[in-house]
C-alpha positions in Angstrom: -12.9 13.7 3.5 -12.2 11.3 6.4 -9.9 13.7 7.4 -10.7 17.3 9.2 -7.6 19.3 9.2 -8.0 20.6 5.8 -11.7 22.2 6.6 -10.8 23.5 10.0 -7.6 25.0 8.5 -9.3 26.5 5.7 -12.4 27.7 8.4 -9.5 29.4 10.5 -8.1 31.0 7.5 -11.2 32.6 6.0 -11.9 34.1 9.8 -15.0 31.4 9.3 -17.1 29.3 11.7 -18.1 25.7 9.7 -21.8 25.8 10.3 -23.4 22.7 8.4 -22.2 19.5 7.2 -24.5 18.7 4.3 -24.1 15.2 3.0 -25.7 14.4 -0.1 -26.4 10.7 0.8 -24.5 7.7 2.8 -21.6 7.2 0.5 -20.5 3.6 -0.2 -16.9 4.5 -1.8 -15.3 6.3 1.0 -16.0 6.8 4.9 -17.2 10.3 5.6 -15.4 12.6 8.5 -18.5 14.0 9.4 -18.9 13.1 12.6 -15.3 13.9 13.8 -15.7 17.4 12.1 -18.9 17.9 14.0 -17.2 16.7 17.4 -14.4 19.3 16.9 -16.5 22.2 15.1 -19.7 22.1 16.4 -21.3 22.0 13.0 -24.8 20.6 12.5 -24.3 17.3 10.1 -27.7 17.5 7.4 -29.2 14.9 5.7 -31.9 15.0 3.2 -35.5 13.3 3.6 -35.6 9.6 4.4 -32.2 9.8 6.0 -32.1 8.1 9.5 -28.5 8.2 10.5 -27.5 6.4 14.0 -26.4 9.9 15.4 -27.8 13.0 15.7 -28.2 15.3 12.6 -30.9 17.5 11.4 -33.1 15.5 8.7 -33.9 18.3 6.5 -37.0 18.6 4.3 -37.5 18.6 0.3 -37.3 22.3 -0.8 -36.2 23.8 2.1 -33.8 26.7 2.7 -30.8 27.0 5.3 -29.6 30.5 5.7 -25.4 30.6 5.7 -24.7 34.1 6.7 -25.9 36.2 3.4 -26.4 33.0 1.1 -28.8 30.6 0.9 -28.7 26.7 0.5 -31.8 24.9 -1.0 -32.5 21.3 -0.2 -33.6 19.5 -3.3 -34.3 15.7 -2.4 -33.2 13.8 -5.4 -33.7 10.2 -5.3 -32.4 8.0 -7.6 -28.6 7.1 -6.5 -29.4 5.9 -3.1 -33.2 6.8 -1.4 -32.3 9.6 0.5 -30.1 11.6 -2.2 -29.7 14.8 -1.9 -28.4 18.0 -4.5 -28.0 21.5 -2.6 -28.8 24.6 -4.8 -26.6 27.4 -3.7 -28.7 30.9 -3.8 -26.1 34.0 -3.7 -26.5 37.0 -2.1 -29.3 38.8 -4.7 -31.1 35.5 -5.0 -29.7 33.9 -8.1 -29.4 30.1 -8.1 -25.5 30.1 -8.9 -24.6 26.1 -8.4 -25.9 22.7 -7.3 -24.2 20.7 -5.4 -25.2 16.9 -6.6 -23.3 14.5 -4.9 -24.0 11.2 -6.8 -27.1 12.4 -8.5 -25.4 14.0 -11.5 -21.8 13.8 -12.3 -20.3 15.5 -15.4 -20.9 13.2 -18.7 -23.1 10.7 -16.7 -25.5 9.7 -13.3 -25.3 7.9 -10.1 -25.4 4.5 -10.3 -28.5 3.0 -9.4 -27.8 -0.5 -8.1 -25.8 -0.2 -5.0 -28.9 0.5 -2.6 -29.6 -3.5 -3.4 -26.3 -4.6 -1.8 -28.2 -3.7 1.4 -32.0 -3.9 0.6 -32.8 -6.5 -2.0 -36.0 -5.1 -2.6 -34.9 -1.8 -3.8 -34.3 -3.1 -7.4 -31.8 -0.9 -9.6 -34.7 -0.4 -12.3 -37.2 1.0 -9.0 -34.5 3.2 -8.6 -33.6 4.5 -12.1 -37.3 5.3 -12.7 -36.8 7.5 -9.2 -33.7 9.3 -10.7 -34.9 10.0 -13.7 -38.1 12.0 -12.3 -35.6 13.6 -10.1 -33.5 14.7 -12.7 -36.3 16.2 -14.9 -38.3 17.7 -12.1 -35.7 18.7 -10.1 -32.4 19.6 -11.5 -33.3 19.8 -15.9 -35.6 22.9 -14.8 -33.0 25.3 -13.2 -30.9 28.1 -15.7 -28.7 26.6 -17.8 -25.7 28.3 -16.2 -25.9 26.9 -13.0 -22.6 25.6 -12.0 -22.5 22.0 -11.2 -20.4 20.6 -8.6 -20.3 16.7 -8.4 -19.3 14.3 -6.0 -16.6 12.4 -7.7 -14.6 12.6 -11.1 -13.6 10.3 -13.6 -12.5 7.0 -11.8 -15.0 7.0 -9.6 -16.9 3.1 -9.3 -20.0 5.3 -8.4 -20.5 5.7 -12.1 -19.9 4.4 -15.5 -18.4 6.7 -17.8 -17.5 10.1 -16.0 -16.0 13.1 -17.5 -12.4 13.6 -16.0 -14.0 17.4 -15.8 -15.0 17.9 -12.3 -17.4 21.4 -13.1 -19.3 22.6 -15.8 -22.5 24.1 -16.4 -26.0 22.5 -16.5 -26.7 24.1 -19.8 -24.0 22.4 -21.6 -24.7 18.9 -19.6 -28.2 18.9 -21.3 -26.4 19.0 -24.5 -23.8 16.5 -23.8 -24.4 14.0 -21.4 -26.1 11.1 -22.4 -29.1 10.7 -19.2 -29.9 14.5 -19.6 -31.5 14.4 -23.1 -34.5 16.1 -23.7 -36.9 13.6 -25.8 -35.4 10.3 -23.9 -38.1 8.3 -22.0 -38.0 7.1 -19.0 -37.9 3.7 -20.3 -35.1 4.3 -22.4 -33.2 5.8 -19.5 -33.7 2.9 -17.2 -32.6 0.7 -19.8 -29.5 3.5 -20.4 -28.3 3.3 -16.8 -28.7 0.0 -15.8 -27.1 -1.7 -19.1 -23.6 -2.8 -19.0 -23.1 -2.3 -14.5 -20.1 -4.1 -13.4 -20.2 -5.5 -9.7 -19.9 -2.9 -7.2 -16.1 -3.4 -5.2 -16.8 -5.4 -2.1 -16.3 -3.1 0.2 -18.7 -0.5 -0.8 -21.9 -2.1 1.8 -19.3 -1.7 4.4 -18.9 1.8 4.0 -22.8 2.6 3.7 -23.1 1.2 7.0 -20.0 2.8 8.5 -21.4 6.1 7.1 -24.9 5.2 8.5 -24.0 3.9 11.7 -21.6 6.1 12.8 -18.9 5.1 16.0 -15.8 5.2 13.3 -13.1 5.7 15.2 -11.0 9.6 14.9 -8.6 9.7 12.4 -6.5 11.6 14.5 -5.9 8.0 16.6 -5.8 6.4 13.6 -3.0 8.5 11.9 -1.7 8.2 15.5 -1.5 4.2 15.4 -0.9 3.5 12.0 2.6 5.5 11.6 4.6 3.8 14.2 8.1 4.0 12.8 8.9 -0.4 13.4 12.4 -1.3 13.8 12.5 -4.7 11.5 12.5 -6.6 14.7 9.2 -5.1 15.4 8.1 -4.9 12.5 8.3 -9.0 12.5 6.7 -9.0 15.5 3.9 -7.5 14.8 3.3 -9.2 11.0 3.5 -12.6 13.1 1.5 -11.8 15.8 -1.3 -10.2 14.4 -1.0 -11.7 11.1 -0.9 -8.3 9.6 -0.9 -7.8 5.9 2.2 -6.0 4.7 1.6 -3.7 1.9 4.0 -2.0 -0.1 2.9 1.4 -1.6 6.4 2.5 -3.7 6.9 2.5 -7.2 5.6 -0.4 -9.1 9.9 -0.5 -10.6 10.5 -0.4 -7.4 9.0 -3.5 -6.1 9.6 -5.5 -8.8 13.4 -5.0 -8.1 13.6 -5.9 -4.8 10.7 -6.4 -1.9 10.1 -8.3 1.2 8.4 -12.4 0.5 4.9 -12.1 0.7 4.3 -8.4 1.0 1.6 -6.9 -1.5 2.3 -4.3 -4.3 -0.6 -1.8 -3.9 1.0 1.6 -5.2 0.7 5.1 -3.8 0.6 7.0 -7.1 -2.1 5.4 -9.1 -5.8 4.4 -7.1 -4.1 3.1 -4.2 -7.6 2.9 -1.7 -9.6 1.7 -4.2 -7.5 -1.3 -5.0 -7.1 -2.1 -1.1 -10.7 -1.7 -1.3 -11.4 -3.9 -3.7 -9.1 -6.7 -3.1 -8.5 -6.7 1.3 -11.9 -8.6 1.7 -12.0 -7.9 5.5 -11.7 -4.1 6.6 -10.4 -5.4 10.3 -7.7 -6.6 8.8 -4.7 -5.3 10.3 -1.5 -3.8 7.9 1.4 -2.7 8.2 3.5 -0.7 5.2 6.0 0.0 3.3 6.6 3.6 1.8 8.9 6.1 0.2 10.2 7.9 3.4 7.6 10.7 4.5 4.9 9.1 2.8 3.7 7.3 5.9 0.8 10.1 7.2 -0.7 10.0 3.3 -0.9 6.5 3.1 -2.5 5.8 6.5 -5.1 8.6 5.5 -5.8 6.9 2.7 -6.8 3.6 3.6 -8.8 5.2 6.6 -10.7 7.0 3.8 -12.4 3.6 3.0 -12.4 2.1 6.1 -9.3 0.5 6.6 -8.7 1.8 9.9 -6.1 -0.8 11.5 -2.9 0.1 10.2 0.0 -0.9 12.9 2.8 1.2 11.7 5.6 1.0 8.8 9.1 -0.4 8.6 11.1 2.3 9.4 13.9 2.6 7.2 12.3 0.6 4.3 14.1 -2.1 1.9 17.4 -0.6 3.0 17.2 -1.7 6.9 16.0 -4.9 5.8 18.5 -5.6 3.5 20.9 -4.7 6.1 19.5 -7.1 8.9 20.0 -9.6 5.9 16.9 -11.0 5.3 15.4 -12.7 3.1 14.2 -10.3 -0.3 12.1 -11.5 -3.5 12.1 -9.9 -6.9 9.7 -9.4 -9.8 10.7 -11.1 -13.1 9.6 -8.8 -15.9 10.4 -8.4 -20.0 10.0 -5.7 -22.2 6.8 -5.4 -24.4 9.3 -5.4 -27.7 10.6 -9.1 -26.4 7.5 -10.6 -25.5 6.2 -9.9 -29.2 8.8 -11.8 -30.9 8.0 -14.6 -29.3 4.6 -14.8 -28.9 1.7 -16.2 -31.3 -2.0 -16.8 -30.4 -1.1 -20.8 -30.9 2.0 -21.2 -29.2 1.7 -22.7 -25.4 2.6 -19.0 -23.8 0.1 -18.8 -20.9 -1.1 -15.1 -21.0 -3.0 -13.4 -18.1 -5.0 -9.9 -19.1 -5.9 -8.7 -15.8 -8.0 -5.2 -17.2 -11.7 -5.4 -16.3 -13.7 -7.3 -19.1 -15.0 -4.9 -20.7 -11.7 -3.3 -21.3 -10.8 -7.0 -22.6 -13.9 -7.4 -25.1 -13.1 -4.1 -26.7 -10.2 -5.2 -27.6 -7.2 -8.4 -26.6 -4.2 -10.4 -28.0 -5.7 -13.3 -29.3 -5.3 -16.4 -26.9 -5.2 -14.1 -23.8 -7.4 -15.3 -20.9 -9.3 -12.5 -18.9 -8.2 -12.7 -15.5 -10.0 -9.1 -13.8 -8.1 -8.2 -11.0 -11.1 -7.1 -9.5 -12.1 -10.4 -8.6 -8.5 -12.3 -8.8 -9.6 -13.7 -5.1 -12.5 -15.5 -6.2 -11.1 -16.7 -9.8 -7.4 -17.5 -8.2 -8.5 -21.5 -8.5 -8.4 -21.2 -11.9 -5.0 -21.3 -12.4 -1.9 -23.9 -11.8 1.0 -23.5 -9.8 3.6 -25.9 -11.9 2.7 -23.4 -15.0 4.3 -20.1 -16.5 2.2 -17.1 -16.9 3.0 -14.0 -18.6 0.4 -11.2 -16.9 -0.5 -7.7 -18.6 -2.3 -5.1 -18.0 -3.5 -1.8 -19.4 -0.3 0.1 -18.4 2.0 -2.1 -16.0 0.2 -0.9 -12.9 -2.0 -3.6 -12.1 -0.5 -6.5 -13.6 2.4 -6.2 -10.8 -0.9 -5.5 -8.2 -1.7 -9.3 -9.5 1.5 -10.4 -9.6 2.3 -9.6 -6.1 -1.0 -11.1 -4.9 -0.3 -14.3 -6.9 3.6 -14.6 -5.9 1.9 -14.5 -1.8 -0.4 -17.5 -2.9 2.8 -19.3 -3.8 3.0 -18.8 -7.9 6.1 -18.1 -8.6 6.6 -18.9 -12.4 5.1 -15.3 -13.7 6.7 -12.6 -15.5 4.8 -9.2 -15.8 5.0 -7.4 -19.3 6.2 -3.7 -18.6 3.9 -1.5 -20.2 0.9 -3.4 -20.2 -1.2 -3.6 -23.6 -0.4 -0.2 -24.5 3.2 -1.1 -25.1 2.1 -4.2 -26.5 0.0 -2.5 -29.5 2.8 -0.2 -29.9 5.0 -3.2 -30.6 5.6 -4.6 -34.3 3.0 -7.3 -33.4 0.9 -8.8 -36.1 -2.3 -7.1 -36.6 -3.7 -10.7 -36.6 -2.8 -11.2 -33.3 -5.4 -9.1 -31.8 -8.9 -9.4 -31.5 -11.1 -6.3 -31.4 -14.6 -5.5 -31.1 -16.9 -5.3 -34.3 -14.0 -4.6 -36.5 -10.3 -5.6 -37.3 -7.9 -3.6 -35.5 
């Protein structure tokens, strides 16, 4: 994690000194705090072979062992994800191989992705590297017991993956049975074909990371934490949105926004993937923000925007909606309408306008027939698409994004939109006609 307190807490606790900092490959979907934990702890940062970081850390070699007190930590270089992937078999103290720590290599129900290494070297094709992961797979990892413990480096929701397991351990032996890249008669061929099929763009900010990770000279998050929760009086807090032409993003509940928020602010909410979504729609990491929280949420949201390198937040509005209101100015509001209401009137040939903003393939499995696919994933680039003098009527899987569009859309200056609580999920539980929908090989 970008930040350190929790290891150096946890360090203290245990009566502990943090020795190494192994990373398991430059991470695209989040900036790494290794470098401030080394400053404050000491701690060697590793890297596996090929690894040439812009700062000082040991470059470790394939198959070899670093001693941590009476356990043992085995480098496996395990390329595939990125070049310099890296698992790290833990060895206990009577010499059994008890887990593997595997980063992006392996996750639980599926593999590393092996495209984003192109974003940044065009020659390193995703099929060049698929053919590398799956010899690392089989020659490295498939050989150990089958109840070695494995520890991956994200869950389900992760964009380093396609289809994670919201498990976040299990053992290898039951990930040969059930996970799809780990089969034991599947060529290498088919595997390639298996990993690479079906890869969605990568979120834009994902090189950026790499090279923050890479480079090194991120700023500490204790200045950033510092910085970015400034209580602002609403006189400063206008200041600063003017003069810096700040982005003003507002992390409460998605009911909550709707009802009442500031003109032009963006809903981006706390309690579903809040840095992902900034990540994925705030093109420029520079950009400065300032927010607007539930009081006492401040510290978590600045910690998690630094996480994927949005490291220029200028404070929050103290007080929230409540001061503003009471300075009397100016407040916007969400129009919305129940699922129920919007399937009485709607019909795949009336003249509703209807934005699904789910990703697409979300959308081929199954949509309301006459729906247009608007991703918010990409809502900046496809924005031209649509009219300002027209209604729209946005859903989305569960009401989360759609108001995440909405919000963006009502900045741009649409203003005729109405967000459908509950997104499709309401919508199919509705007394809609089954004709209505469109799904995927069959009749739903």
């Amino acid at each position: 994690m970008r930040e350190t307190k929790p290891y150096i807490e946890r360090a203290a606790k245990d009566n502990a000194k943090i020795k190494y900092i192994l990373e398991t490959h430059f991470h695209a979907d989040f900036v790494s705090g290794h470098l401030d934990l080394s400053h404050k702890t000491g701690a060697t940062i590793v890297f596996g072979p090929t690894a040439s970081p812009s700062y000082p850390a040991y470059i470790a070699k394939d198959e070899e062992v670093l001693k941590l007190g009476a356990i043992y930590l085995k480098v496996l270089h395990t390329p595939g994800h990125t070049l310099e992937s890296t698992t790290y078999l833990l060895i206990d103290e009577s010499g059994k191989e008890h887990a593997i720590f595997t980063g992006d290599t392996l996750f639980i129900g599926d593999v590393g992705r092996p495209d984003l290494v192109q974003k940044l070297k065009a020659e390193v094709t995703p099929q060049y590297l698929a053919k590398q992961l799956f010899a690392s797979l089989r020659n490295k990892i498939m050989p150990l017991k089958d109840d070695v413990i494995v520890y991956p480096g994200h869950g389900a929701g992760s964009a380093c993956g396609k289809s994670m397991s919201k498990d976040t351990v299990d053992t290898l032996g039951h990930q040969k049975k059930f996970n799809y890249a780990l089969r034991a008669d599947m060529t290498e061929e088919e595997f390639v074909k298996e990993v690479t099929d079906g890869l969605v763009e990568p979120p834009q900010y994902f090189p950026a990371n790499v090279l923050m990770n890479l480079r090194g000279g991120v700023e500490s998050i204790d200045n950033i934490i510092q910085r970015g929760t400034q209580p602002l009086s609403v006189k400063e807090f206008q200041t600063v949105w003017e003069t810096l032409d700040a982005l003003v993003i507002d992390t409460r509940k998605k009911e909550a926004f709707a009802k009442t928020h500031i003109p032009g602010s963006i809903f981006i909410g706390l309690d579903d993937q809040f840095a992902p979504w900034v990540g994925a729609l705030v093109t420029d990491l520079e950009q400065p923000i300032l927010l607007i929280t539930e009081e006492g949420r401040e510290e978590e949201a600045v910690i998690r925007l630094s996480r994927v390198g949005y490291d220029h937040t200028m404070g929050f509005l103290k007080g929230g909606l409540d001061v503003w209101i009471s300075a009397k100015q100016d407040v916007d509001s969400l129009e919305e309408c129940e699922a129920l209401d919007f399937a009485k009137m709607y019909s795949s040939d009336n003249n509703i306008n209807l934005l699904d903003v789910r990703r697409k393939s979300e959308f081929d499995t199954v949509h309301l027939l006459g729906a247009v696919n608007f991703p918010l994933d990409f809502i900046n680039r496809n924005m031209s698409m649509l009219d300002k003098s027209k209604k729209y009527y946005i859903h989305c899987a569960g009401g989360f994004r759609s108001v995440i569009a909405s919000s963006i859309l009502k900045s741009r200056g649409f203003h005729n939109l109405v967000n459908i609580k509950g997104g499709f999920k309401a919508l199919a539980e509705t007394n809609m006609k089954k004709t209505e929908f469109h799904q995927q090989n069959t009749a739903l």
